[in-house]
BALOBA-1460 file (C-alpha; in Angstrom, 3 decimals):
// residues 139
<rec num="1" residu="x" x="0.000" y="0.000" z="0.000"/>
<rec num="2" residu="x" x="1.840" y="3.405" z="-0.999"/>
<rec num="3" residu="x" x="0.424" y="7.046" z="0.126"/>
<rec num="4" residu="x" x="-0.458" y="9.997" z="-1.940"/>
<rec num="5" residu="x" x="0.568" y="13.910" z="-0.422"/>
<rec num="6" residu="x" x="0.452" y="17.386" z="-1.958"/>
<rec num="7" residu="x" x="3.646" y="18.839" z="-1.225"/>
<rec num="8" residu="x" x="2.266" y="22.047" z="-0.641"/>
<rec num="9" residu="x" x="5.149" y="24.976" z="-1.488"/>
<rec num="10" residu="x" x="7.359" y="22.824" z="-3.352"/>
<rec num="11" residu="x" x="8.093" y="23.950" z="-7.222"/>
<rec num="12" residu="x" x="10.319" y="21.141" z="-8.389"/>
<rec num="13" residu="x" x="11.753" y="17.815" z="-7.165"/>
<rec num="14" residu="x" x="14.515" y="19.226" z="-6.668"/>
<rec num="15" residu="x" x="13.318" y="21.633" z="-4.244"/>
<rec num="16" residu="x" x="11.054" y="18.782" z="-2.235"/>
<rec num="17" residu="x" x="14.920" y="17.368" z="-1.798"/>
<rec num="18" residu="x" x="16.337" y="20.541" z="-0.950"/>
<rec num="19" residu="x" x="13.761" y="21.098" z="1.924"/>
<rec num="20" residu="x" x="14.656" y="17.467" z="2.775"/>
<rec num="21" residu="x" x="17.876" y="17.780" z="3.599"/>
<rec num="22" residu="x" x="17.222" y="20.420" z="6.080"/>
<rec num="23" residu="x" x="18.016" y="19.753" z="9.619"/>
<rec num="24" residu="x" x="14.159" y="20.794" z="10.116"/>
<rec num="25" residu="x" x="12.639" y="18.243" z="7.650"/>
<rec num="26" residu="x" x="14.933" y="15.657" z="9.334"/>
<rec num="27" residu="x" x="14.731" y="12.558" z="12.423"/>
<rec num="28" residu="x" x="17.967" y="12.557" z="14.572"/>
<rec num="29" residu="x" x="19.538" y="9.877" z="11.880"/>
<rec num="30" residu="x" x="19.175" y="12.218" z="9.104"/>
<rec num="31" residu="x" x="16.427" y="10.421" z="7.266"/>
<rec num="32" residu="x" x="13.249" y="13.001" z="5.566"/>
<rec num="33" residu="x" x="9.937" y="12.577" z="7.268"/>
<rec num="34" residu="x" x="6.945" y="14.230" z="6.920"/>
<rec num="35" residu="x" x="5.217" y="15.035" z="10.557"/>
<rec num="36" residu="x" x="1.458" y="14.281" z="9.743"/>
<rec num="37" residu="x" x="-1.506" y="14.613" z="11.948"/>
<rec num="38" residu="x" x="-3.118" y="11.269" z="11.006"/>
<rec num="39" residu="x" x="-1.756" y="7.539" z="11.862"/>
<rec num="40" residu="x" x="-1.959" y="5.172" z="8.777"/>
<rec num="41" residu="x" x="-4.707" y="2.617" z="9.704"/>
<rec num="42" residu="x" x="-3.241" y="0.110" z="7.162"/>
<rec num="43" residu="x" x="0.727" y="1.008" z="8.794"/>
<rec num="44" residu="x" x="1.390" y="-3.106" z="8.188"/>
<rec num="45" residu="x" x="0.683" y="-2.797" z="4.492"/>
<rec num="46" residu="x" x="2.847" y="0.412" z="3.766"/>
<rec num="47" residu="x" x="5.486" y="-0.533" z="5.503"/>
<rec num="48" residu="x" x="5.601" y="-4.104" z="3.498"/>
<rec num="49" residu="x" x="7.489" y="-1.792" z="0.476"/>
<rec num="50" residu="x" x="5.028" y="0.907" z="0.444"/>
<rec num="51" residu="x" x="5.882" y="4.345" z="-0.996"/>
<rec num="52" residu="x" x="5.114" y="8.518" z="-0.860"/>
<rec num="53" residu="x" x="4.061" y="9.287" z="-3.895"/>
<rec num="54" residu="x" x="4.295" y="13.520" z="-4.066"/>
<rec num="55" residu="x" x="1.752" y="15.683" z="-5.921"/>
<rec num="56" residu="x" x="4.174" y="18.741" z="-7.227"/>
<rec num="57" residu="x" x="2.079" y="21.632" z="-9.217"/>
<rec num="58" residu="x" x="-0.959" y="19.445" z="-9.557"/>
<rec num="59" residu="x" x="1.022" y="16.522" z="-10.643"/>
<rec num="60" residu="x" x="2.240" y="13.347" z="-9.160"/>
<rec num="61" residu="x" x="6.175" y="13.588" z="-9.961"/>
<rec num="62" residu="x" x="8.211" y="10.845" z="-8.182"/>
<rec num="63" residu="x" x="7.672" y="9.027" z="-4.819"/>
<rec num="64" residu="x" x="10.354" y="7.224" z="-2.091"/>
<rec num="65" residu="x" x="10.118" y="4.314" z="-0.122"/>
<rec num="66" residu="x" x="8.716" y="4.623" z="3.767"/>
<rec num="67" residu="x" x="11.160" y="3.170" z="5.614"/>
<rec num="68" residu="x" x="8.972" y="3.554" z="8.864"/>
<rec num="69" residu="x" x="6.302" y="6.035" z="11.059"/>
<rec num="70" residu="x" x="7.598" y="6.940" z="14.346"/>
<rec num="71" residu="x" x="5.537" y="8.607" z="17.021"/>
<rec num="72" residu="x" x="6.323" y="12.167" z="17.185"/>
<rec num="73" residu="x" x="4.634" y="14.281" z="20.419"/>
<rec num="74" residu="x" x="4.192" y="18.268" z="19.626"/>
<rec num="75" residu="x" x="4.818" y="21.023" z="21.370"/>
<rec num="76" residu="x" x="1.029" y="20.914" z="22.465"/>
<rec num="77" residu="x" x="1.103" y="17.024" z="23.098"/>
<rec num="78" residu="x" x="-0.328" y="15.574" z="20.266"/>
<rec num="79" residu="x" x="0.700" y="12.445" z="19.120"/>
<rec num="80" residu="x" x="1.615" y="12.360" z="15.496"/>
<rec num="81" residu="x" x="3.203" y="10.202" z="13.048"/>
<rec num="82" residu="x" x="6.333" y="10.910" z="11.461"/>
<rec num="83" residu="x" x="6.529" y="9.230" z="7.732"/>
<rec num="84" residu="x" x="10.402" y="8.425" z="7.779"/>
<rec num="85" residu="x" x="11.780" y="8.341" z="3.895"/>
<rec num="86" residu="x" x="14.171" y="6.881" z="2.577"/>
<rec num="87" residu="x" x="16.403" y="10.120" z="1.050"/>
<rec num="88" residu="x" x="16.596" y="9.178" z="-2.968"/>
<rec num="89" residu="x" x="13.342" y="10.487" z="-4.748"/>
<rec num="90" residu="x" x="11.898" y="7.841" z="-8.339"/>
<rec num="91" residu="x" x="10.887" y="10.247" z="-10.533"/>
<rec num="92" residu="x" x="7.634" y="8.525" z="-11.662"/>
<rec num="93" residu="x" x="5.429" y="9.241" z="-14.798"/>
<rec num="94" residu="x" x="3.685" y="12.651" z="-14.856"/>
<rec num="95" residu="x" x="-0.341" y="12.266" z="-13.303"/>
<rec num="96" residu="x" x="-2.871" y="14.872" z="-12.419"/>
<rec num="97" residu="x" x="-3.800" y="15.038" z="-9.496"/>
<rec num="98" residu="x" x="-6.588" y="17.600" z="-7.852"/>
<rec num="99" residu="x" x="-5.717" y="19.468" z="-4.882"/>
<rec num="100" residu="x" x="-6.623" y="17.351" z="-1.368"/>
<rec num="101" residu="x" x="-5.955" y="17.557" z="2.043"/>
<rec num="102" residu="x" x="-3.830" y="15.556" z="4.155"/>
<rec num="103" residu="x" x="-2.618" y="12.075" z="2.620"/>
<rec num="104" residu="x" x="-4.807" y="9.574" z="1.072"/>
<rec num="105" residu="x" x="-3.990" y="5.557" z="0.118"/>
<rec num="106" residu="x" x="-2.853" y="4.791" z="-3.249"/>
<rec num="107" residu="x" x="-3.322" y="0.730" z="-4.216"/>
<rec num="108" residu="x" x="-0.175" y="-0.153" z="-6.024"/>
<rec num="109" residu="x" x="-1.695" y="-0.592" z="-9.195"/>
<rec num="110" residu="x" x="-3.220" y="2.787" z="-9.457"/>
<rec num="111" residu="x" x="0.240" y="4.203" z="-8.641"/>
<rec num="112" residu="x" x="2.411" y="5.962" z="-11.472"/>
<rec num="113" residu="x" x="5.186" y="3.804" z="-12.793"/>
<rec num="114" residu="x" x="8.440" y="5.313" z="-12.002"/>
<rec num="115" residu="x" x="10.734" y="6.259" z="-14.865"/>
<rec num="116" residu="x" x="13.713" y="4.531" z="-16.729"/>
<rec num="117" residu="x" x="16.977" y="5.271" z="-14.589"/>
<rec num="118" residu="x" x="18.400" y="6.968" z="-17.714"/>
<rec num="119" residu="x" x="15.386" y="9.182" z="-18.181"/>
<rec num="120" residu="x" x="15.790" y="10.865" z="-13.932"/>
<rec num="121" residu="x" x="18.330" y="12.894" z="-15.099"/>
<rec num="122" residu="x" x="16.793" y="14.636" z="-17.857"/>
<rec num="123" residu="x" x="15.309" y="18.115" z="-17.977"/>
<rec num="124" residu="x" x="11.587" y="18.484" z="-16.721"/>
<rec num="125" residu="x" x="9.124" y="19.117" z="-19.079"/>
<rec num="126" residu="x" x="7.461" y="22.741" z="-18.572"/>
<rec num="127" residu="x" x="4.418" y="22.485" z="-16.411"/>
<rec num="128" residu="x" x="2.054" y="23.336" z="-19.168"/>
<rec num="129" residu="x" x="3.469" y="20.663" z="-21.684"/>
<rec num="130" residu="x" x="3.447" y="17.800" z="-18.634"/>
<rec num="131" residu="x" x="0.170" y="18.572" z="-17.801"/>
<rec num="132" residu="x" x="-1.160" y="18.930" z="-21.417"/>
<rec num="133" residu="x" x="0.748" y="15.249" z="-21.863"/>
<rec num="134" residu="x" x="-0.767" y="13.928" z="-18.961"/>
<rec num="135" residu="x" x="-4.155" y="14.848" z="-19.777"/>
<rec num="136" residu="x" x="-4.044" y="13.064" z="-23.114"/>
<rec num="137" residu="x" x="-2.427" y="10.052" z="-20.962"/>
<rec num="138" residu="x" x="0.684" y="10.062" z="-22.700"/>
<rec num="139" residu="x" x="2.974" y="10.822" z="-19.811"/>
């Protein structure tokens, strides 16, 4: 089971790993997580290989591997769940996504297929053309 997120703020991939490596965005062994209010229901079944897919500018654009969700207690003493990531980001194929809130499950086979090796290091498309691909399903 893999998990879908806006990552609200972020332009490119390579900004969502920029914030990343932050000391803010990081646990104490210097892994990503993403704090999140909610505690997956289904944690056995992400955690079995399960992945973050991230919705950048309306799109889904690549996704890494949850290594595990720790408990994380706020300053106000809420629990919450800390998605840790493993740090290298799969550029997947381009796939609209509408605006949510929070995360939501993806099943693994309605999740993007991630993109040849030789293809990460290429150029983004412009937004418009992705999208315009994407709607006509070619990306």
């Amino acid at each position: 089971m893999n998990l879908i997120k806006l990552s609200v703020g972020t332009e490119t991939v390579e900004s969502l790993a920029m914030w990343q490596e932050t000391r803010r965005a990081q646990t104490e062994d210097g892994l990503p997580r993403h704090v999140t209010r909610m505690w997956p229901k289904q944690e056995a079944r992400i955690l079995n290989g399960g992945s973050i897919y991230w919705v950048i500018k309306g799109s889904v654009q690549c996704r890494q591997r949850i290594l595990r969700l720790d408990e994380v207690i706020g300053q106000d003493g809420i629990r919450r769940c800390a998605i840790v990531l493993d740090p290298e980001l799969h550029r997947t194929q381009t796939a609209l996504k509408r605006p949510f809130q929070g995360w939501r499950y993806l099943e693994p086979g309605d999740s993007p297929r991630d993109l040849p090796r030789a293809r990460a290091d290429e150029d983004a498309l412009p937004d418009d053309l992705s999208r315009a691909l994407a709607e006509i399903g070619v990306l």
